[in-house]
C-alpha positions in Angstrom: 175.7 59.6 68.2 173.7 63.0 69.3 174.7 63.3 72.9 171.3 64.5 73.4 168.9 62.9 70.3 165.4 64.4 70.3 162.3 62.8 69.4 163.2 63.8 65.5 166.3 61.3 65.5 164.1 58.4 66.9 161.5 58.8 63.9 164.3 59.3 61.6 166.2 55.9 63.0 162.6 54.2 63.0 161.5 55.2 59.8 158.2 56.2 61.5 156.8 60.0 61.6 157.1 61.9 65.1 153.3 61.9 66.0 153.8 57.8 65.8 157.3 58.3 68.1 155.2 60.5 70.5 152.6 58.4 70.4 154.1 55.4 70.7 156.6 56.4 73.9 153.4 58.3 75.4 151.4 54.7 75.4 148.6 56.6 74.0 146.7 56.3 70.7 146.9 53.5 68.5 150.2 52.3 66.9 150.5 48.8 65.9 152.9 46.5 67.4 155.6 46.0 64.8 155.8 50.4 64.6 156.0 50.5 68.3 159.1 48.3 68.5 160.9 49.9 66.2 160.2 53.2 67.8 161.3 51.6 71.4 164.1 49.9 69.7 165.7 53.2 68.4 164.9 55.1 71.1 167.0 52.7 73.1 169.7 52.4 70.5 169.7 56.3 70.3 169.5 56.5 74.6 166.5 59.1 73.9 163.5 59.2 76.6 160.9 61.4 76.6 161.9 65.6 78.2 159.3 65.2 81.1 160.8 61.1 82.2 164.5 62.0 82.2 165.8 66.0 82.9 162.6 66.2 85.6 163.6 63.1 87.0 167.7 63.9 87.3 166.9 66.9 88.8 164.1 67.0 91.0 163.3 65.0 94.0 159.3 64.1 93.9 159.4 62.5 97.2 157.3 59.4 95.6 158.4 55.7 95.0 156.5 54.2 91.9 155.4 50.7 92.2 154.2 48.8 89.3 153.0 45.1 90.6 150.9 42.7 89.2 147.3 40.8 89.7 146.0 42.6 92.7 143.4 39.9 92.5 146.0 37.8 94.2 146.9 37.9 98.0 150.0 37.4 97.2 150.9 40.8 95.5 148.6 42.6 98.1 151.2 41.6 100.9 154.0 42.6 98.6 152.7 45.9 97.8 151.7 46.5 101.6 155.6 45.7 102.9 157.2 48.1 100.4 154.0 51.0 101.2 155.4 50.4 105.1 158.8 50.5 104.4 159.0 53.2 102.4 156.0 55.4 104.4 157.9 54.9 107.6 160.9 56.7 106.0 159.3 59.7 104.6 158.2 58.6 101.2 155.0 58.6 99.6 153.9 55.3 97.4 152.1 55.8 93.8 150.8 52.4 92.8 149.5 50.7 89.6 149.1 47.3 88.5 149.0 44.9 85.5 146.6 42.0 85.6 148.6 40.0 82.9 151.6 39.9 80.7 149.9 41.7 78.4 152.3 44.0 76.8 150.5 47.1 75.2 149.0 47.2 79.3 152.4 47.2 80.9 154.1 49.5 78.3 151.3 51.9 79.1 151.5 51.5 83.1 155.0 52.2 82.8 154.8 55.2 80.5 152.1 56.6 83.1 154.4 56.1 85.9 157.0 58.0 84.5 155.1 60.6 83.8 154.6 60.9 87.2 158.3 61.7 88.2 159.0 59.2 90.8 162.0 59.4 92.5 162.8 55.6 92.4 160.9 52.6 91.0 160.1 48.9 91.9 158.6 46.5 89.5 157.1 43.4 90.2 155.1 42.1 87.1 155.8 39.5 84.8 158.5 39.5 82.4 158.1 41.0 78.6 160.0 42.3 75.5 159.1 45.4 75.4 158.7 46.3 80.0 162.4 45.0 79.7 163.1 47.8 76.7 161.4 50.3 78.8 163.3 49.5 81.8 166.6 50.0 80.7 165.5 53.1 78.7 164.4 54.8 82.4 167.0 53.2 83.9 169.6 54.9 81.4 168.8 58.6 82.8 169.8 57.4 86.0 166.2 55.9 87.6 166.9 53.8 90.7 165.0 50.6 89.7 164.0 47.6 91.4 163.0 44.3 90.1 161.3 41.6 91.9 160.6 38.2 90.5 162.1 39.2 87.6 165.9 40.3 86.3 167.3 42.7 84.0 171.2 42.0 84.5 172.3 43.3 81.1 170.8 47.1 82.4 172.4 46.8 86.1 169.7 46.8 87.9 169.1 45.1 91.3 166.4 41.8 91.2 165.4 40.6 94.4 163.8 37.0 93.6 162.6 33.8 95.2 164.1 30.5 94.6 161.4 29.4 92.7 162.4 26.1 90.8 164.6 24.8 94.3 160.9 25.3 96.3 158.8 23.8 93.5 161.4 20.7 93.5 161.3 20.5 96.9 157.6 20.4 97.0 157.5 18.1 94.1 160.1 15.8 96.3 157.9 16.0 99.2 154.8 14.4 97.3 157.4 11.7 95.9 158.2 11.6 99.7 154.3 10.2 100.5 154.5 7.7 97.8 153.0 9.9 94.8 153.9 9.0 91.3 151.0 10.3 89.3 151.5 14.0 89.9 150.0 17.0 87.9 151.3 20.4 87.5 148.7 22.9 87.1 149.3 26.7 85.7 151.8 26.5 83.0 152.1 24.0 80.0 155.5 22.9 79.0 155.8 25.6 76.4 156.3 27.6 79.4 159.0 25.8 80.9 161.4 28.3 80.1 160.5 30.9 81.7 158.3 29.2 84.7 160.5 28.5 87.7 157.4 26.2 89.2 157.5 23.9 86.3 161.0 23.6 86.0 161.4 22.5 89.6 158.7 20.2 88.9 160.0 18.6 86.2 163.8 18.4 87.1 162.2 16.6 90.4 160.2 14.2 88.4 163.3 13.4 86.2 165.3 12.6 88.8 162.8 10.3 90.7 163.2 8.5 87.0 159.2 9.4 86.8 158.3 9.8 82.9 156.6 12.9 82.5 153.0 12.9 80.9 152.5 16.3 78.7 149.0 16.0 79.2 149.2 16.5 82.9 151.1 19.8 82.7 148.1 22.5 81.9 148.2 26.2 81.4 146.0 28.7 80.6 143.2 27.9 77.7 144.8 30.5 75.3 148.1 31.6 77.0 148.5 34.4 74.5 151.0 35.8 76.3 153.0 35.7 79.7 149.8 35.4 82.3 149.2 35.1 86.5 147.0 31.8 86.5 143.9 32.3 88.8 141.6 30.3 90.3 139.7 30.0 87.4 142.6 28.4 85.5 143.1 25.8 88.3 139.1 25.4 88.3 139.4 24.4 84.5 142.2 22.8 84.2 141.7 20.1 87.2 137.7 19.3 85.5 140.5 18.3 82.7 142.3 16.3 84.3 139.4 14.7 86.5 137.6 13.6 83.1 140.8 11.4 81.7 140.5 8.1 82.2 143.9 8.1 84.2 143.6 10.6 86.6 146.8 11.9 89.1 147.0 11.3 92.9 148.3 14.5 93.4 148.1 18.1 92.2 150.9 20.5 92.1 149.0 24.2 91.8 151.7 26.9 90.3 150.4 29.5 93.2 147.8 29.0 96.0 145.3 31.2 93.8 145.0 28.6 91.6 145.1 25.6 94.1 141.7 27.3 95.2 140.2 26.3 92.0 141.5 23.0 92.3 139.5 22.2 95.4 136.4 23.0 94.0 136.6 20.7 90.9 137.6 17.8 93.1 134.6 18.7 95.1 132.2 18.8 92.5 133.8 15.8 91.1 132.6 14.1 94.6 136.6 13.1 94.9 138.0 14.2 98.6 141.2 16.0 99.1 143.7 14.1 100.2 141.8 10.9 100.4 141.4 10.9 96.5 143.6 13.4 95.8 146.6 15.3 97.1 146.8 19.3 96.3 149.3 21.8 97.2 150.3 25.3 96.0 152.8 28.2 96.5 153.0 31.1 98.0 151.4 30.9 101.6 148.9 33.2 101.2 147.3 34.2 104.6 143.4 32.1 103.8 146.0 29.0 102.9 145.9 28.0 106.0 142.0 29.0 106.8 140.7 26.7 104.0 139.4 23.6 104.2 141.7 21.1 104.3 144.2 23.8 105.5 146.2 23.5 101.9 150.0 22.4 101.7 152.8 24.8 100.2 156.0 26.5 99.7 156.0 30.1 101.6 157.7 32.2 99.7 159.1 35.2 101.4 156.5 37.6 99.9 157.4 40.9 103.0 161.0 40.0 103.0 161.2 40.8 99.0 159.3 43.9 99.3 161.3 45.2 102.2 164.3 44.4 100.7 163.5 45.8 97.4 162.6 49.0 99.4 165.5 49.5 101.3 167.6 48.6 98.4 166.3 51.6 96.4 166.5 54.0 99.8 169.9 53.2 99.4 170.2 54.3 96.3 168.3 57.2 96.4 169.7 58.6 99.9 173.7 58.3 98.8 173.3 58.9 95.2 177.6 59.4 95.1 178.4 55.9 96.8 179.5 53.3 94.3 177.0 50.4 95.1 177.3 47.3 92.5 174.1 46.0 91.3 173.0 43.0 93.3 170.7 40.1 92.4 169.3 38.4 95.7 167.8 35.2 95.3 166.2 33.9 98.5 165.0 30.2 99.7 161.0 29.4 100.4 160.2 26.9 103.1 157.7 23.8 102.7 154.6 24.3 104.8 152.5 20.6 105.2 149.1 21.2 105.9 145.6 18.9 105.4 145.6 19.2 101.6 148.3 15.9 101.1 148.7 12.7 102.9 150.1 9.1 100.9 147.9 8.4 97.7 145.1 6.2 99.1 141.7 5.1 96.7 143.6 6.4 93.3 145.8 4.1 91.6 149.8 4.2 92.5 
């Protein structure tokens, strides 16, 4: 293999011409999605990334820390994104932010490529998981980035993940609600295509197992078209609760994959003329800060939302500041605690 391939091996390996290589690594311009894997996939195989991501980057110190997070429509990624900015600020380094709304692909390949571009000095990623992000990753990663991951891991690339115990919190939640006396219990923000890949729902559903609880597929709702991974809002809990409020058979309870989407929840119970928890128990995750200012004050798992950006922070300091020290790559997992609120209480007018 060419110690140092150039962007003519990667079109030669791909089978593709160089203006769809450049295009296709700069995120810019149109190249279909079957072309572009094959140009990420021998780039990767070949260890090529593009002149201005990988010699400027090994040599030059920008005094910047790229973050790539997700929805910043949720609170959630606001506080993470506001612990790293502090950590990092109050040590001399400069934040350059950008975001991804959804697991869309094309949109996270092109945040990334844009990022670096920019010549950060290290990286942290906190977005959802994909094919091609992952591709990307180890790509950067392979000229000797520092990278972070939070709520996600790359171990085959060797690169830290700080992460919360999500499927332990969503059981614990789940046996909390079994606790009160809840049988009929929903999950809301992922369908059981999802499983896989959703912490939430697999905490939900390895509770409900073990309670001996059979599990009813139509009570575990996603998106409307979940084309692709996604960050369910309050719309999706809005929608998917009117669902579940027009079956015949409706839940005593309501497990919400975040608080975002528990928001959504409340309101279609309201308009439903149901009351919450009378009628219906609702929780979600996360702990966002209005959580507890909304009425009822809703029930949760706080996740340790500061904690993960401060660790991911100091983490990549580390690595940046004693660049000769032998540090192994770490995966950090950490517990969230159950927070009991207004929003649940035993099941009361709805059938047991």
């Amino acid at each position: 293999m060419n110690a140092h391939p150039t962007i003519h091996d990667v079109a030669a390996r791909a089978g593709v011409s160089i203006s769809t290589v450049s295009r296709a690594l700069r995120g810019s311009g149109y190249v279909n999605a079957d072309k572009r894997e094959q140009v990420l996939r021998a780039a990767t195989e070949l260890g090529y990334v593009p002149h201005a991501s990988a010699q400027l980057l090994r040599t030059q110190h920008s005094g910047v820390i790229g973050v790539v997070v997700g929805d910043l429509g949720n609170p959630h990624t606001v506080t993470l994104a506001n612990s790293i900015q502090k950590y990092v600020r109050d040590r001399g380094y400069t934040v350059l932010f950008t975001s991804v709304s959804d697991g869309d692909e094309s949109v996270e390949e092109q945040a990334l490529q844009a990022m670096l571009r920019q010549r950060p000095d290290g990286l942290i990623v906190a977005t959802l998981q994909t094919r091609i992000s992952d591709r990307l990753l180890q790509q950067a990663c392979g000229t000797g980035l520092p990278a972070i991951l939070i709520g996600r891991s790359l171990p085959e690339a060797g690169i830290d993940a700080i992460t919360s115990n999500y499927q332990r919190g969503s059981q614990t939640l789940t046996d909390y609600l079994l606790e009160l006396g809840h049988r009929r219990i929903a999950f809301i923000g992922a369908d059981m295509s999802e499983a896989e890949h959703v912490g939430r729902l697999r905490g939900y559903l390895a509770a409900l197992k073990r309670a001996r609880i059979k599990l009813r597929p139509a009570w575990v709702i996603g998106d409307d078209n979940p084309a692709r991974p996604y960050y369910p809002t309050s719309l999706t809990g809005y929608r998917a609760a009117k669902r579940l409020l027009q079956q015949p058979s409706r839940p005593t309870a309501i497990m919400a994959r975040n608080d975002v989407t528990a928001i959504g929840v409340l309101q279609a119970v309201k308009e439903a003329g149901l009351s919450v928890p009378d009628d219906i128990s609702v929780t979600g995750f996360d702990n966002i800060p209005l959580a507890g200012f909304i009425a009822p004050a809703l029930t949760t798992m706080s996740q340790p939302t500061e904690k993960e950006g401060e660790l991911a922070a100091e983490f990549l300091l580390r690595r940046l500041e004693h660049p000769d020290e032998a540090i192994a790559p770490r995966s950090i997992v950490l517990e969230c605690d159950l927070i009991v609120r207004a929003s649940t209480a035993p099941p009361g007018n709805a059938q047991t």
